[in-house]
PAVEXVEX-193553 format. One line per field, with one value per residue (C-alpha): x, y, z; residue in three letters. Coordinates in nm, 4 decimals, padded with zeros to 6 digits, m for minus. Each point is the difference from the previous one (the first is absolute). Example, Ala and Ser with C-alpha at 12.3 -4.5 7.8 and 13.67 -1.06 7.14 Angstrom:
c1 <- 01.2300	00.1370
c2 <- m00.4500	00.3440
c3 <- 00.7800	m00.0660
rest <- ALA	SER
//
This chain:
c1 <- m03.1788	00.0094	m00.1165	00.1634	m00.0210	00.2641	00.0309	00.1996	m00.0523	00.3382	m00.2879	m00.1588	m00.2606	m00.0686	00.0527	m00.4217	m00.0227	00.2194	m00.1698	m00.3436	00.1525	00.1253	m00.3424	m00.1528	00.2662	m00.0809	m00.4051	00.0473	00.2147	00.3125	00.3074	00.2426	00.0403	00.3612	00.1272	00.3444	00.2777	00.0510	00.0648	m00.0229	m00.2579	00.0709	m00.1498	m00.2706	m00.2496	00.0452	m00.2748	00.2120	m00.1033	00.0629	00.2843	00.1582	m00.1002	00.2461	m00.0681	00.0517	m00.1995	m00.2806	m00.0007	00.0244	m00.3652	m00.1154	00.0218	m00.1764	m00.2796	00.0053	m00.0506	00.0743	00.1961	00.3813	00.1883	00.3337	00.2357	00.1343	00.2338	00.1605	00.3532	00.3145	00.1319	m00.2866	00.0449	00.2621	m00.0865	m00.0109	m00.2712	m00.1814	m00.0279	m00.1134	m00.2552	m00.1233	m00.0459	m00.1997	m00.1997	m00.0558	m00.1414	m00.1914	m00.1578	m00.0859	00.2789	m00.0976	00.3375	00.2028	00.3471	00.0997	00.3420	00.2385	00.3189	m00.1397	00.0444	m00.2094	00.3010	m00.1936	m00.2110	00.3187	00.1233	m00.3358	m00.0509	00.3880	00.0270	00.3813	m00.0582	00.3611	00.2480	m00.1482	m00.2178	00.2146	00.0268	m00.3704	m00.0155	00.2447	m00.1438	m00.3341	00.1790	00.0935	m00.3416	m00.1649	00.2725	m00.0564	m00.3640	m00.0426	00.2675	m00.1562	m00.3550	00.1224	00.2479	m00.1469	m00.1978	00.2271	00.3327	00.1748	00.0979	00.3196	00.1245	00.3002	m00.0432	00.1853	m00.3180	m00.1355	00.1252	m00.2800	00.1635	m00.1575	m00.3673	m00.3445	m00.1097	m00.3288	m00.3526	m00.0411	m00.2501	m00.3346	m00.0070	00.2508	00.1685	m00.0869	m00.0133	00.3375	m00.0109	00.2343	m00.0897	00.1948	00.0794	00.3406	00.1806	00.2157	00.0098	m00.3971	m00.0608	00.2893	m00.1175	m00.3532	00.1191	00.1791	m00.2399	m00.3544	m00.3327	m00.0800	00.1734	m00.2128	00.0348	m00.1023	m00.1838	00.1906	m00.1205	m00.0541	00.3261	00.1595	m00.1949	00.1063	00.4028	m00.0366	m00.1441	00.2026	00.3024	m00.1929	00.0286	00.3815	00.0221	m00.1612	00.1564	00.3103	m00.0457	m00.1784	m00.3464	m00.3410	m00.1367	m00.3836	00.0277	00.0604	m00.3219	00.0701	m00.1727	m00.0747	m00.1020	m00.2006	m00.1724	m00.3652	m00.3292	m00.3247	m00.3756	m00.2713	00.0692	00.2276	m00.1640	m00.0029	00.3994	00.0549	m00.1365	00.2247	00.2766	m00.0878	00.0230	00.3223	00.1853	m00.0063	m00.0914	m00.1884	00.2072	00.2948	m00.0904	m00.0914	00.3303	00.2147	m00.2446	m00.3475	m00.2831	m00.3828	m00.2272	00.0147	m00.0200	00.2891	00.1961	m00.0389	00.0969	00.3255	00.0576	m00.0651	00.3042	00.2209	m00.0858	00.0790	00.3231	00.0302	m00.2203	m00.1619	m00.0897	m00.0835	00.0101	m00.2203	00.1444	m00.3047	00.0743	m00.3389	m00.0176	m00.3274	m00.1474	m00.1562	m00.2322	00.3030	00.0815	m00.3526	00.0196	00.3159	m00.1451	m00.3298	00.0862	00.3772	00.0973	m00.2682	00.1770	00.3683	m00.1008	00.0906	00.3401
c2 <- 05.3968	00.3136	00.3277	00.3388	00.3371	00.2299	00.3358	00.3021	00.2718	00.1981	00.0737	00.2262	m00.1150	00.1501	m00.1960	00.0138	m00.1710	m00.2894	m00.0745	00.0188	m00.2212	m00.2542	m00.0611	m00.0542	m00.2663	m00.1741	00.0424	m00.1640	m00.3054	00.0490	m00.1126	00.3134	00.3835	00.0352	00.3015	00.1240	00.1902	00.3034	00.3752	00.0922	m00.0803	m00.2506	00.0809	00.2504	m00.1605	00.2709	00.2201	00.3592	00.1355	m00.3262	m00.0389	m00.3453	m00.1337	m00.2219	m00.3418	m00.0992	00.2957	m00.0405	m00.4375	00.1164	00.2120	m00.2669	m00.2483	00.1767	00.0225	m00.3481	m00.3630	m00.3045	00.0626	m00.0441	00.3133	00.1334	00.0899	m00.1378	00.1089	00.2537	00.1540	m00.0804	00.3209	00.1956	m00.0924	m00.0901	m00.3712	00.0643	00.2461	m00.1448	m00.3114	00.1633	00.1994	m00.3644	m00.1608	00.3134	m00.0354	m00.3894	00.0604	00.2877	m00.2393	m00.3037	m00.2319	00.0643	00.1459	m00.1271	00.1379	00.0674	00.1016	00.0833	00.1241	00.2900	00.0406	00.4149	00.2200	00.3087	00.0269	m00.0352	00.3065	00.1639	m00.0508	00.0072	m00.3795	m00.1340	m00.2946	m00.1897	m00.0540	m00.3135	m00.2732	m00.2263	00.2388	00.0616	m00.3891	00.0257	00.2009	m00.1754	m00.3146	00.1950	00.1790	m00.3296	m00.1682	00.3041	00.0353	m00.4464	00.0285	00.2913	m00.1720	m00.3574	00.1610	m00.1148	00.2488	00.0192	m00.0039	00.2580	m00.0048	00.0811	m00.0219	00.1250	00.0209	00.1994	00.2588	m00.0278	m00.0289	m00.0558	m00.0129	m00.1816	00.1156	m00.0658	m00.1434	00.1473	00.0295	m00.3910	m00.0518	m00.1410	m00.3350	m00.2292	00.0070	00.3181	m00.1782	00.1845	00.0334	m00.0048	00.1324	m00.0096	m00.2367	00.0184	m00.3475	m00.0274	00.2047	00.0758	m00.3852	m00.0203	00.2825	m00.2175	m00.2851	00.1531	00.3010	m00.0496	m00.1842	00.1389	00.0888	00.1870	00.0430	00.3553	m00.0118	m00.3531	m00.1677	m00.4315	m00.0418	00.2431	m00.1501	m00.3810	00.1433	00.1867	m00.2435	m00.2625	00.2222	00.0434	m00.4307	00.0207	00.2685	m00.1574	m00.3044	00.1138	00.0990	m00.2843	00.2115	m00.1535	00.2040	m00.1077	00.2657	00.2920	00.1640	00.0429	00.3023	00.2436	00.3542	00.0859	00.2751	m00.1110	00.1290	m00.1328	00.0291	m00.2466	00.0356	00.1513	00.3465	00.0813	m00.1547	00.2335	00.2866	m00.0673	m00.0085	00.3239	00.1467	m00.0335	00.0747	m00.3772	m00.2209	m00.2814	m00.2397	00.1140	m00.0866	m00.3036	m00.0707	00.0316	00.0418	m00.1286	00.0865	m00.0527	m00.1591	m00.1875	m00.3644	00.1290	00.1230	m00.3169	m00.2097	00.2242	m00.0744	m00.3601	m00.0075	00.1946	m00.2145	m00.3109	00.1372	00.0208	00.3280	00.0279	00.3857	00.2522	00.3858	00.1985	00.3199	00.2253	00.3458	00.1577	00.0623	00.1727	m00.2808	m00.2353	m00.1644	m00.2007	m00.1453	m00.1060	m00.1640	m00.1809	m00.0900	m00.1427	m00.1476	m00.1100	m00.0500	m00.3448	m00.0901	m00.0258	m00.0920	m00.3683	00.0995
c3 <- 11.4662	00.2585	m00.2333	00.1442	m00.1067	m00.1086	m00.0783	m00.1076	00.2009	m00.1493	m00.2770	00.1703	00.2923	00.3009	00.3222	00.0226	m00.3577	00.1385	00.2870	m00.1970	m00.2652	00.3296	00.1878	m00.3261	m00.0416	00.3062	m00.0639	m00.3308	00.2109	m00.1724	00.2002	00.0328	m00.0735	m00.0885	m00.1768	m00.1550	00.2010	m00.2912	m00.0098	m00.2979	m00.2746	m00.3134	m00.3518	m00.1156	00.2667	00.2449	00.2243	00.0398	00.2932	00.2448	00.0835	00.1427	00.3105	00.2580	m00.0335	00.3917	00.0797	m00.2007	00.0683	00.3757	m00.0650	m00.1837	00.2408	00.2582	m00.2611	m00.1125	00.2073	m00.2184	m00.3168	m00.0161	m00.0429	m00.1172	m00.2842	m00.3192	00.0488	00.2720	m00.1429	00.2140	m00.1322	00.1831	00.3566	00.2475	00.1113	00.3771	m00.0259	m00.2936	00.2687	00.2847	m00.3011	m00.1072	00.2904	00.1186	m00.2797	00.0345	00.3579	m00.0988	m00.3159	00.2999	m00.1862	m00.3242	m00.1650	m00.2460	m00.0927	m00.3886	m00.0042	m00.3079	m00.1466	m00.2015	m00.3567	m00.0418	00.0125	m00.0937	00.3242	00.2008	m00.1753	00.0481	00.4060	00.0629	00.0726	m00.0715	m00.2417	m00.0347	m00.2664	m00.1538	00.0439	00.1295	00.2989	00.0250	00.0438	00.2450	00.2712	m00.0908	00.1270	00.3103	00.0730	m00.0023	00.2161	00.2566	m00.0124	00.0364	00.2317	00.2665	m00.0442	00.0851	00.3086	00.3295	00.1838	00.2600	m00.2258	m00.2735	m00.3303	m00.1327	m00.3771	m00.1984	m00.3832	m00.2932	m00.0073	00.3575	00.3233	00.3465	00.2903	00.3667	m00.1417	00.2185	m00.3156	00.0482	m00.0191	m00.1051	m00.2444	00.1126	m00.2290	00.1069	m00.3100	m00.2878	m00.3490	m00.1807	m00.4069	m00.2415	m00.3486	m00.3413	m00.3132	00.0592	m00.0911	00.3279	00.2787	00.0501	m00.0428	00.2946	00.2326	m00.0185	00.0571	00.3351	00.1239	m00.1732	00.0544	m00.3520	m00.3414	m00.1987	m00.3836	m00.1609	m00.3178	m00.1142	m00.2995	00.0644	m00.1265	00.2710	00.2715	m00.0891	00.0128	00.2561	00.2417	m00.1372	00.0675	00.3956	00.0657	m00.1296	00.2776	00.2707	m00.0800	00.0292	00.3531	00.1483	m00.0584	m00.0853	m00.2946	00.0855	00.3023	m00.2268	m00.1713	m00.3546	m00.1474	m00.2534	m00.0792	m00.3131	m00.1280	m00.0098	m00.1887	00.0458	m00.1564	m00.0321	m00.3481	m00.2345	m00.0376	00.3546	00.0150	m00.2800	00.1682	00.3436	m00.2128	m00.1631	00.3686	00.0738	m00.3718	m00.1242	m00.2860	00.1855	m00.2760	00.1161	00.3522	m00.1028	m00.1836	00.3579	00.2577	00.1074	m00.2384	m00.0776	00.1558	00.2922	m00.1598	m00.2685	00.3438	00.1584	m00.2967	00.0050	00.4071	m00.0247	m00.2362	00.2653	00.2902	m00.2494	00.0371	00.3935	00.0271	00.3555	00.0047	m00.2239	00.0616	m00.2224	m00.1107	m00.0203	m00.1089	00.0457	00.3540	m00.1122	m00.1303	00.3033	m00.2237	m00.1479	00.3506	00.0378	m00.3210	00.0879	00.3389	m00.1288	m00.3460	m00.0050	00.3424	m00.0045	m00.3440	00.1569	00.3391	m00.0541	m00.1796
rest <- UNK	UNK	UNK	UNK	UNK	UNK	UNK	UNK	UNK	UNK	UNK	UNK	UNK	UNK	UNK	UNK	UNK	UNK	UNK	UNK	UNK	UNK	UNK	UNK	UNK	UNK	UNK	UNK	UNK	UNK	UNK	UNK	UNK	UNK	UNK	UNK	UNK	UNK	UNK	UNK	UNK	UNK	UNK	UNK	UNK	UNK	UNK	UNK	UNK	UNK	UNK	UNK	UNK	UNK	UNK	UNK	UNK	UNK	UNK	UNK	UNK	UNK	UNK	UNK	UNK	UNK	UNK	UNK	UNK	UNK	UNK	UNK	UNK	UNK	UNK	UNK	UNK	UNK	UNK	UNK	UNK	UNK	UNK	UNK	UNK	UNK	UNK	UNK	UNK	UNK	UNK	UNK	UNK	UNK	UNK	UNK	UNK	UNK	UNK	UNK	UNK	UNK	UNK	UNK	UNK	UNK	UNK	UNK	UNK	UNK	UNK	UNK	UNK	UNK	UNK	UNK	UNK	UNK	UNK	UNK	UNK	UNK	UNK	UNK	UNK	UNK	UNK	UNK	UNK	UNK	UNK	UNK	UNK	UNK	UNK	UNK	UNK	UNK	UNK	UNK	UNK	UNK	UNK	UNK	UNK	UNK	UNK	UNK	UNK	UNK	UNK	UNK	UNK	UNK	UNK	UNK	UNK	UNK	UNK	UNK	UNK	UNK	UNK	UNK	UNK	UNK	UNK	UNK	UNK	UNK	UNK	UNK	UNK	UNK	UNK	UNK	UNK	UNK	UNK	UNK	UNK	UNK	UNK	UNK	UNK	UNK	UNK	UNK	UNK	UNK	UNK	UNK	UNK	UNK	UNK	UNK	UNK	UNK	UNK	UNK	UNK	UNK	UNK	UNK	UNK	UNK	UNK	UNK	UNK	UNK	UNK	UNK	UNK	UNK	UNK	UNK	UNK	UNK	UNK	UNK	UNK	UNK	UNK	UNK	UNK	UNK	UNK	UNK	UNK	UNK	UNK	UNK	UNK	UNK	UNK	UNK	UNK	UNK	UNK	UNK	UNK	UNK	UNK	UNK	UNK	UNK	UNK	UNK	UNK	UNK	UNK	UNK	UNK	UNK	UNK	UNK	UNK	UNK	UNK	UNK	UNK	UNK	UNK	UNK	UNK	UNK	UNK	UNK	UNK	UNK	UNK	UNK	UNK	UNK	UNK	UNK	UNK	UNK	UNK	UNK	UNK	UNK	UNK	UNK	UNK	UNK	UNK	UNK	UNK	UNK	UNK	UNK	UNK	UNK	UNK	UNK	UNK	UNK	UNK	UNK	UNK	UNK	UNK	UNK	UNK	UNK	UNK	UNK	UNK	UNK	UNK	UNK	UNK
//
């Protein structure tokens, strides 16, 4: 099971506490740095003074900084950027990374940061989904255009007319992923666009529908499900024992039992219990959500204590 990191800089961190928080993710041998695509901070666990930070931007830093670990976003807003651009932003990004990017993209569901920075968000969700379809279908589409060819497309939200299609990306092929627990259309836009569908903070039961609902999908197309990573996000807390858990919850305005209850909790042979039951269920990769982008002795601890206990997952 591949163990990634993700974060929440929208909370307040500075683009130098990210890429601190990244190398020690690849010095502890974790797989990926992959953080959110927010605005505007969620709940009371907020640092006023810092302000959000672009995710492309800061990913684009990072990889300079960085020269193993996967990076990218889970997951990047449709409703943010136009998809011509955000393409030519990615695939800058993935050659400035060495190959190493990985694309998160979603509908958006956080209306009040699209008030707050001036970003249109749509009428419903139904259209949000909609242009999601169509970003995807553009970005796929200018990426796998023939270096020597353009791209056209005519949709209900966008229109791209004889485009270069370029910069290409530097992998042959950019992993795309879809996020969401929706019942029909995310398990359908996976089944067409991804190499992943990710799951945020799902309980077992969630995960076995979901992914159940992913193999109706595929099969409806002709797809083989076994070439789509099935993943999760979970908010995780670790101590080598149960005072020093408790005391990482305390950080960042939790009750480690509470954690527990929907996330990953305790130490890391409780943790790994709780993984081994995911990947029972068709888990392949875990992302970590790690909230305390001060705290780099929790990545070392996940690096040298649980990543050996999952490796064989």
């Amino acid at each position: 099971m591949d163990i990634r990191v993700f974060v929440e800089p929208q909370q307040g961190a500075s683009y130098e506490d990210q890429a601190r928080f990244a190398r020690a993710t690849e010095a502890a041998g974790l797989d990926g740095f992959f953080r959110s695509d927010h605005f505007v901070a969620m709940g009371d666990h907020y640092q006023r003074g810092v302000g959000p930070t672009d995710a492309w931007v800061t990913l684009g830093a990072i990889a300079r900084e960085t020269t193993r670990i996967r990076l990218g976003t889970l997951l990047s807003a449709a409703t943010f950027r136009f998809p011509g651009p955000l393409a030519v932003t990615v695939a800058q990004v993935d050659e400035m990374s060495g190959g190493r990017v990985e694309f998160g993209l979603g509908a958006a569901w956080f209306e009040r940061e699209h008030l707050a920075y001036g970003i249109p968000f749509g009428a419903s969700f139904s259209e949000r989904l909609d242009r999601l379809e169509e970003q995807l279908e553009i970005i796929t589409g200018m990426w796998s255009t023939p270096i020597d060819q353009h791209f056209s497309y005519a949709g209900r939200h966008y229109e791209v007319v004889d485009s270069p299609a370029l910069p290409k990306p530097t992998q042959a092929h950019v992993p795309i992923i879809v996020g969401g627990k929706g019942p029909r259309r995310t398990p359908m836009l996976a089944a067409r666009f991804a190499d992943e569908l990710n799951l945020p903070f799902p309980t077992p039961e969630i995960v076995a529908i979901s992914f159940a609902a992913l193999e109706r999908a595929c099969e409806a197309i002709g797809r083989d499900v076994t070439t789509i990573h099935r993943s999760v996000a979970l908010t995780t807390i670790i101590g080598e024992n149960e005072v020093e858990a408790a005391h990482r919850a305390k950080a960042i305005g939790r009750e480690l039992d509470e954690v527990r209850e929907d996330g990953l909790a305790g130490t890391p042979d409780e943790i790994a219990s709780k993984l081994e039951v995911l990947a029972a269920h068709g888990v392949d990769r875990v992302y970590l959500q790690l909230l305390d982008l001060s705290d780099l002795a929790q990545l070392e601890l996940i690096g040298a204590a649980l990543r050996p206990l999952i490796a064989d997952l």
